[in-house]
N, C-alpha and C positions, 0 to 999 in steps of 0.2 A: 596159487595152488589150484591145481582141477584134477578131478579123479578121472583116470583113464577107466577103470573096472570096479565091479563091485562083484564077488562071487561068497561062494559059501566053500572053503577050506575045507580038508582032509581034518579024522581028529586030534584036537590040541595035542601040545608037550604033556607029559603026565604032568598033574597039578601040585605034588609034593616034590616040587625039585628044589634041589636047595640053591639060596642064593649066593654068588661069589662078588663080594666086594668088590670095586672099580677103581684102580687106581688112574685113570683116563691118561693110560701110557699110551693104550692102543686103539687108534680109528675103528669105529665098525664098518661091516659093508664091504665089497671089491669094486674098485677101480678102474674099467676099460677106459684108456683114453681119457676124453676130459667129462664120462658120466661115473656116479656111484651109482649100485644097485643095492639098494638096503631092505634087508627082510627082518621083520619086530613083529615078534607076537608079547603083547599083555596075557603073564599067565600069574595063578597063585602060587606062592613056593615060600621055604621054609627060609628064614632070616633068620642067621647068629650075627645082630650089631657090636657084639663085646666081644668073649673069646671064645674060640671054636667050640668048647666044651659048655659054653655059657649058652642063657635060657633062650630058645627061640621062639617067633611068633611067624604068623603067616600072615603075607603082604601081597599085595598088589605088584609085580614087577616087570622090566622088558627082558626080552631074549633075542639075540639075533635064534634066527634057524639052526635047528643043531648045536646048539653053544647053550651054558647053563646061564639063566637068567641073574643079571646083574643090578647092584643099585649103589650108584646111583647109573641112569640108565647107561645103554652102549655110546662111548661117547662119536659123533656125529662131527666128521673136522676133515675140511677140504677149502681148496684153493677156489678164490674166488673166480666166476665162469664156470664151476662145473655142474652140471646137472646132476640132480640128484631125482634117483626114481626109488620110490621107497612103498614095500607089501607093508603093511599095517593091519596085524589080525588081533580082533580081543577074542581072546581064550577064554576068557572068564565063563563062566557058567549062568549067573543068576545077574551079571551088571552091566547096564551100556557104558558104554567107555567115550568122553571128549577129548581128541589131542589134540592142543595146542604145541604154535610153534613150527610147525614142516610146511614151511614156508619162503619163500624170497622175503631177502632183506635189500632195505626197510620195506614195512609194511603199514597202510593208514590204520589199520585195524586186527584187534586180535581173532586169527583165525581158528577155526573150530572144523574137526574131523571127527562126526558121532560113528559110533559102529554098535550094536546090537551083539549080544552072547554068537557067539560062532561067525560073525561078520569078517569081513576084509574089505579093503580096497588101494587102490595103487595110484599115489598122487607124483606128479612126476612138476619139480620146479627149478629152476637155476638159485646156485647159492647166495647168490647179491654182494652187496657191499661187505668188506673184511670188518671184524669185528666178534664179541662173544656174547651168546645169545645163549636159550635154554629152552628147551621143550618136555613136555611133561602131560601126562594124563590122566582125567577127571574120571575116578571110578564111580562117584554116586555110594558108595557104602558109608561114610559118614554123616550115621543120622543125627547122630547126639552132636551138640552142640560143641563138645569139647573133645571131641573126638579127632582123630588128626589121622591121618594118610597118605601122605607127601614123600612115599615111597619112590616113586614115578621118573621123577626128573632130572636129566642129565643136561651134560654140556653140549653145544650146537655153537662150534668154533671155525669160524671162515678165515682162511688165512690170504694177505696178501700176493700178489702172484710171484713176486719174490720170493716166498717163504716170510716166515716170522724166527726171532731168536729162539734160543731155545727155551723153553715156560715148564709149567708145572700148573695143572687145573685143578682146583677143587672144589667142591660139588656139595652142598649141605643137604643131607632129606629128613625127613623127621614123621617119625610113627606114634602115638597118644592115643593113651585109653583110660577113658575115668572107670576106674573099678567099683568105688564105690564115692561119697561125700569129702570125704578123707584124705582115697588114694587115688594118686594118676600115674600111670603107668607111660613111661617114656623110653624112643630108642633117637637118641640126637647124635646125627653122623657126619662126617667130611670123609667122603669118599670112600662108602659104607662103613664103617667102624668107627665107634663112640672110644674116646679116648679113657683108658691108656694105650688101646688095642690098635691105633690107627697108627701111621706110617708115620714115622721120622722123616724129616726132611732132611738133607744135610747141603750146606755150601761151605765156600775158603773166604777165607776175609781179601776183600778186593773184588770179590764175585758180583757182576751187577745180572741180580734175581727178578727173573719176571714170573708172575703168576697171575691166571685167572682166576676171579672166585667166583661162584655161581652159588646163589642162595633160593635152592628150587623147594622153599617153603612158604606157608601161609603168616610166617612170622619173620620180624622184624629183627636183625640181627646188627648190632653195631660192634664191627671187629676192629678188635685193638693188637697192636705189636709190639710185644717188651723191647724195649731199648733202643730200635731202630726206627725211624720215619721211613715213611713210604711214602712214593709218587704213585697218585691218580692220575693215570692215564687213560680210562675214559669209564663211564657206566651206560648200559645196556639191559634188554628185557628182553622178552619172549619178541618181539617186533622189534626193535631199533638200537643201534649202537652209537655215543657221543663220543665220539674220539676227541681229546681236547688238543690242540697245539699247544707247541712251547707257552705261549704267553697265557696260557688259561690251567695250565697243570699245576697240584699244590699240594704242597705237602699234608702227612695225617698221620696221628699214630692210633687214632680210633674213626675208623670212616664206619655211615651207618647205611646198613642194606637193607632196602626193603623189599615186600614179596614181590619172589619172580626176577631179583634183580642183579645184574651182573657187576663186574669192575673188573678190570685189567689195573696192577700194578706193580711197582719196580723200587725195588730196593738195593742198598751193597753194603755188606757188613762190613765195618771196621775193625771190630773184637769181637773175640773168640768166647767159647762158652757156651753155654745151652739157654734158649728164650723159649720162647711162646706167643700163638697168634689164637685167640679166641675171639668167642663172644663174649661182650664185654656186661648181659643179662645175666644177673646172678644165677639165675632157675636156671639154666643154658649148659651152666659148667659147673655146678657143685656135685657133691655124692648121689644127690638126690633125682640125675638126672638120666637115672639106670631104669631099667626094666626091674629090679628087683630094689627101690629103694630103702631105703632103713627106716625104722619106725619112727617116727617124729617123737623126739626127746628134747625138754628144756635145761638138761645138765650142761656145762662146759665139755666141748674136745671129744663128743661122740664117737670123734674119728679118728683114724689112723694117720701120722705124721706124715706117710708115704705119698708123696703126689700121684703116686698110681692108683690113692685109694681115698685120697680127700679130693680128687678134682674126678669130671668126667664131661660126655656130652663133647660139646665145639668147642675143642681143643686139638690144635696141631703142636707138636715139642718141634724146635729147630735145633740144630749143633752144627755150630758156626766154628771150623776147625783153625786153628793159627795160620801164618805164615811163616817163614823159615825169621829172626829178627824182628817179629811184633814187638812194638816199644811198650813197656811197661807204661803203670796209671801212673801220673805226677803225686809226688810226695802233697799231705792235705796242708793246706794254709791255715783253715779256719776250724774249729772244734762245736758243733753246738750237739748236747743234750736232749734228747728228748723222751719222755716217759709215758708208759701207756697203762694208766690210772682205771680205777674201779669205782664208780661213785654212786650217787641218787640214779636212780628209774625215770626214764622218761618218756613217754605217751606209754606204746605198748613195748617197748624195751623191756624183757624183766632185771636187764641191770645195765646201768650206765655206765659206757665204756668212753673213754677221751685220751686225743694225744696230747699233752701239755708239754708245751718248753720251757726249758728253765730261762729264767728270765735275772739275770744277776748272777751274784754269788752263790744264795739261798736256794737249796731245792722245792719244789713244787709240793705242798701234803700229797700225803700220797692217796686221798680220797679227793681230789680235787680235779673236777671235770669237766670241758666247756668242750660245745658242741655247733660248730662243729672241731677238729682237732686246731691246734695254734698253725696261726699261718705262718708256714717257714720264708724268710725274706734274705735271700742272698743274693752274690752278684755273679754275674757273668765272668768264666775264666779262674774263679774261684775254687781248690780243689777244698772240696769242704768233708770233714767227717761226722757222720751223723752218730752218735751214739745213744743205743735205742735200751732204755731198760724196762723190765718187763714186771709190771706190779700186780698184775691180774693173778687169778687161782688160776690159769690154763694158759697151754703153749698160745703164741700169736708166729705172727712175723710180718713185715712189712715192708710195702710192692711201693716204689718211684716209678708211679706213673708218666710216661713223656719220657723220662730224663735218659740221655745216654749215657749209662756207665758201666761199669763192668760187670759182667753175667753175675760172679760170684755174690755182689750185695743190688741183684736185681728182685728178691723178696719171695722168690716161689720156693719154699724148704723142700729138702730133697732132690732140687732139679736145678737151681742155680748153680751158678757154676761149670765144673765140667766134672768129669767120671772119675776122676782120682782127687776131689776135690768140690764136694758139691756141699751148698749152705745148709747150716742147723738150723731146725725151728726155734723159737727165743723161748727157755722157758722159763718157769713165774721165776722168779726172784734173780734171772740172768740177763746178760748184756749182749746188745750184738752191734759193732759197727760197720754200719754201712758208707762207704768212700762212693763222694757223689763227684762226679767230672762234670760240670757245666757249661756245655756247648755253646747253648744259646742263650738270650735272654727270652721268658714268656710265660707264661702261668700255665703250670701243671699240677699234679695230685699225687698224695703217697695215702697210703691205705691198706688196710688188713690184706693179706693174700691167703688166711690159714681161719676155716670154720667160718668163710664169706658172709651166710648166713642171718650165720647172729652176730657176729663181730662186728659188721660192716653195718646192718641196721641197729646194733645197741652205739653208734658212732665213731667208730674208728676210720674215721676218714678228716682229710683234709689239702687246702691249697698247697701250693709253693708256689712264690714269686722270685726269678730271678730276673734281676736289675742287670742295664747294663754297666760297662767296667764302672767304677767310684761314683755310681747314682746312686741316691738313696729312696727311701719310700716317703712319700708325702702324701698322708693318710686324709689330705685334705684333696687335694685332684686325681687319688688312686685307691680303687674302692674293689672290694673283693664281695661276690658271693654265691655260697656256696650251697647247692640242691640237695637232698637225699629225703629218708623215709627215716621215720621215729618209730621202727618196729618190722613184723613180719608178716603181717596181715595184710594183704593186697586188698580187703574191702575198709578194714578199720585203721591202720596207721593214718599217719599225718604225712602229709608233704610237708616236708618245713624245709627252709632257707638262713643259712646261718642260724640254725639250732631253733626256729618258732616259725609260726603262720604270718607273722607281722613283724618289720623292723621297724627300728626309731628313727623319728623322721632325721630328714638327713638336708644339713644346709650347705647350699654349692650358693658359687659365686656366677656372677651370670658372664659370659663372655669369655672364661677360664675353660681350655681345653680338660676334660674329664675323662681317664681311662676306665674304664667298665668291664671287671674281668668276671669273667661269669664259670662257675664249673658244675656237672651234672654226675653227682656220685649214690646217687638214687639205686639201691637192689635192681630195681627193672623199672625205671621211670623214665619217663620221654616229656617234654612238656615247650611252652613257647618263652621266651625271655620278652620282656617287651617297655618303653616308659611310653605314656598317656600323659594328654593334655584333654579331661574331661573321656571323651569316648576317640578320639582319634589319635592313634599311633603316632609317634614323634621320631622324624627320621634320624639317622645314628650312620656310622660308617665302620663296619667289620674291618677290622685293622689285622687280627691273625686268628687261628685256629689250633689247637694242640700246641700251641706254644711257638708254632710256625710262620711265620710272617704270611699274609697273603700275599698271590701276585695281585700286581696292578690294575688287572682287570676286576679283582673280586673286593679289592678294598676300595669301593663308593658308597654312595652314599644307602643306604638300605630303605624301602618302604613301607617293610613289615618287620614284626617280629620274628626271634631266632628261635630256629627248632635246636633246641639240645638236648641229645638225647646222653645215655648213662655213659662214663667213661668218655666224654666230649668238652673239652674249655674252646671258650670264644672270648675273646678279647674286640670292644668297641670303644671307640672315641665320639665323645659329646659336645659339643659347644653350645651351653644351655642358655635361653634367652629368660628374663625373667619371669615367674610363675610359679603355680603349683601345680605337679606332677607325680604319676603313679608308676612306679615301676611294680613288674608285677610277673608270675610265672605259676606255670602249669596249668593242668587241663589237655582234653586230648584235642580242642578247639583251641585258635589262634583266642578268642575272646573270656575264655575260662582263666579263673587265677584260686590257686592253691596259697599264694603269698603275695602281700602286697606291702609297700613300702611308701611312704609320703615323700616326695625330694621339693624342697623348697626352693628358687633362685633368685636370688637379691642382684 
């Protein structure tokens, strides 16, 4: 980058202009030839993130010239070779502005563009390497610590000189304001509108779906996709793009973003229905994640059954329409039970919530509760019907995480399904069957989808193992466990791991290959997985992810511990030599542990 000019501008856009959401259909800028000329001014202006009629605040945002300012920014997308010359004015009145990002890719370093209230200047660079990047700018008005402004930032999409298929971008920004001890005020968007108000996607079954996502925030977002896996195809920043080739691309049904960071990837629905791509951070996507949230209440079902009124924030809805002859779900083979109990309190739970399976003939008490929910153990190719009864004083319903099945019993009430046909919340003393189709074999999670909340921290969560075809489980070299929080308190709950801070120790044989399925169903936790020999890490081999087998390149041998973060399973293989060892997890440091476990090897 280098500035040709620096002057002092005519005066700004008036400062109450309202913002227009971005659906990043359309390039900014004009085109001669193989230059863009891009004119952006940062001005202040009025943001409705929900529904037109809904509360707005005033944000920091970009505007081409003459166009009303948009956010997420004007998206910024040209073929690779073209030069790009771009006016860059901060309008702001009282703040200096840094933009990052308007720059040649790659880049060794992240570049920085300051401008002063009424400044300009005109940086003129070639696009670089194809790939998806993100630029965005530092207003300096977040003084308070918890304050958030992440208005700013848009997609900066170079395409190969061929062109690229045809994609779809999406754009996360995020506005936060602590009002008082209490409250925090939140506007969490994809491509400026906080759901339910944000755009439908729609594809055909057969459709192979590219999208970009760009996460132009200070927070850490791990996005998950009901019912279909996707392919990573590469991840990117404000400076550089990883394209992976064939032998290094891998499947995900929760890939996690961090600040600033990009992903391109590619999915093709098989069945029809309505799903859903969010974040998989509770705080992200509940009710709670409005500009006007509700008062915080310890009753059951505070909220509305409507997924247009118990969900919000980083959510996109898909509707994945048939083909002419779509084959119906296979008739079920297998029937199992399972019941969602009300029992003792645990850490800061005020009631303890469990999915228990029937296990025999004999039903389950109906106050009986193990935490985390029973691990479900089926096999691959398996049509299995789950039948879900509901013992609680309030609606639930319940999300198969990973699993490809059919939209109708994929757990989101009011949205599964399709329009003439969409799923009931489960209420207390009702049943609901969910038809699970078992694609692969690999470890994944079913879990509360209704009052996330408190459902999901009083325990409603748990594994599933599917086996492949006539394996069985052999609880002696095939070991489960499972992350979350004992409550809702992000300073006071627990980290526990299969339901405590501590398991019992655990005796392996030495020279016996050992599966290690690890899953991360924590509100908003991130942490490291790891086993120890004294203080030094003991290496292991990542064998699959969401239930996914890895490619060949990524399943070796490992030399650290694994980041998992919420809504993430990792599966590893061990071949343990004799000793005593610590398996152990959490902390926002590799060296930190929230839980720890003794494993003996004979």
């Amino acid at each position: 980058m280098f500035t040709i000019g620096c002057t002092i501008q005519s005066a700004a856009p008036a400062d109450r202009s309202v913002v227009q959401a971005n659906d990043n259909r359309t390039p900014a800028g004009t085109l001669t030839r193989d230059t863009l000329h891009l004119h952006l001014s940062l001005l202040n202006a009025n943001w409705r993130p929900e529904a037109d009629s809904g509360p707005a605040i005033q944000v920091a945002a970009f505007a081409e010239d003459g166009k009303a300012p948009q956010i997420p920014a004007p998206l910024i997308r040209v073929k690779t070779g073209t030069i790009i010359v771009a006016t860059v004015r901060n309008a702001l009145a009282d703040s200096t502005i840094t933009v990052h990002g308007l720059v040649a890719r790659p880049s060794k370093a992240l570049d920085s563009l300051t401008l002063k209230p009424g400044d300009s200047a005109v940086v003129s660079f070639a696009a670089g390497e194809p790939g998806t990047y993100v630029y965005a700018a530092e207003t300096g008005t977040h003084v308070k610590k918890k304050e958030e402004r992440e208005t700013t930032g848009g997609a900066f999409v170079v395409d190969p000189a061929g062109g690229s298929p045809p994609d779809r971008i999406l754009v996360m920004n995020i506005w936060g304001h602590e009002v008082d001890s209490n409250t925090y005020r939140n506007a969490l968007t994809v491509n400026g509108r906080s759901w339910p108000h944000d755009e439908r996607i729609d594809a055909t079954v057969g459709d192979s779906v590219h999208w970009r996502v760009v996460n132009a925030t200070g927070r850490t977002h791990p996005m998950h996709m009901h019912g279909f896996f996707f392919r990573v195809d590469s991840k990117g920043s404000f400076v550089s793009d990883s394209t992976y080739d064939l032998s290094k691309q891998r499947l995900a049904v929760t890939e996690v973003m961090f600040p600033f960071q990009t992903m391109a990837i590619t999915w093709s629905p098989d069945r029809e229905g309505n799903w859903l791509f969010h974040c998989h951070i509770g705080y992200h996507v509940t009710r709670d994640a409005t500009l006007n949230p509700p008062a915080i209440s310890e009753g059951p079902m505070r909220m509305s059954h409507d997924p247009e009124q118990h969900m919000a924030g980083l959510v996109v809805g898909m509707r994945v329409h048939p083909k002419h002859g779509e084959p119906a779900s296979p008739a079920a083979t297998t029937t199992l039970h399972l019941f969602v109990n009300a029992g003792k309190s645990h850490g800061l739970a005020k009631v303890g919530m469990g999915y228990v399976l029937q296990q025999g003939a004999a039903r389950p008490a109906a106050d009986s509760v193990v935490l985390p929910g029973t691990v479900i153990v089926t096999n691959q190719d398996v049509p299995t019907d789950v039948v879900i009864t509901n013992r609680l004083s309030e609606a639930t319903a319940v999300h198969w995480h990973g699993l490809e099945l059919e939209s109708y019993s994929d757990g989101v009430a009011g949205w599964s399904g399709s329009a003439k046909h969409l799923a009931p919340v489960i209420e207390p003393g009702d049943s609901f069957v969910a038809h699970l189709t078992l694609k692969r074999p690999g470890t994944f999670i079913y879990h509360t989808h209704m009052d996330d909340m408190r459902q999901m921290t009083s325990g409603l969560y748990g594994a599933v193992v599917v086996l492949e075809p006539g394996k069985s489980f052999d609880p002696t070299t095939d070991h489960v466990w499972v992350a979350g929080t004992d409550g809702l308190d992000n300073e006071k709950s627990r980290v526990v791991v299969n339901g405590d801070s501590t398991g019992p120790t655990l005796q392996l044989r030495a020279g016996v290959p050992q599966r290690l399925r690890f899953v991360n169903m924590g509100f908003a936790l991130g942490g490291f997985f790891g086993i120890y020999r004294d203080t030094t890490f003991v290496s292991w081999r990542a064998i699959a992810k969401d239930g996914a087998d890895l490619p060949a390149s990524q399943a070796v041998p490992q030399t650290g511990p694994q980041l998992i973060v919420s809504g993430e399973t990792y599966d590893f293989e061990w071949i343990p030599t004799p000793g005593r060892y610590r398996l152990q997890f959490g902390g926002k440091t590799r060296t930190q542990a929230a839980f720890t476990q003794l494993l003996v090897v004979r």
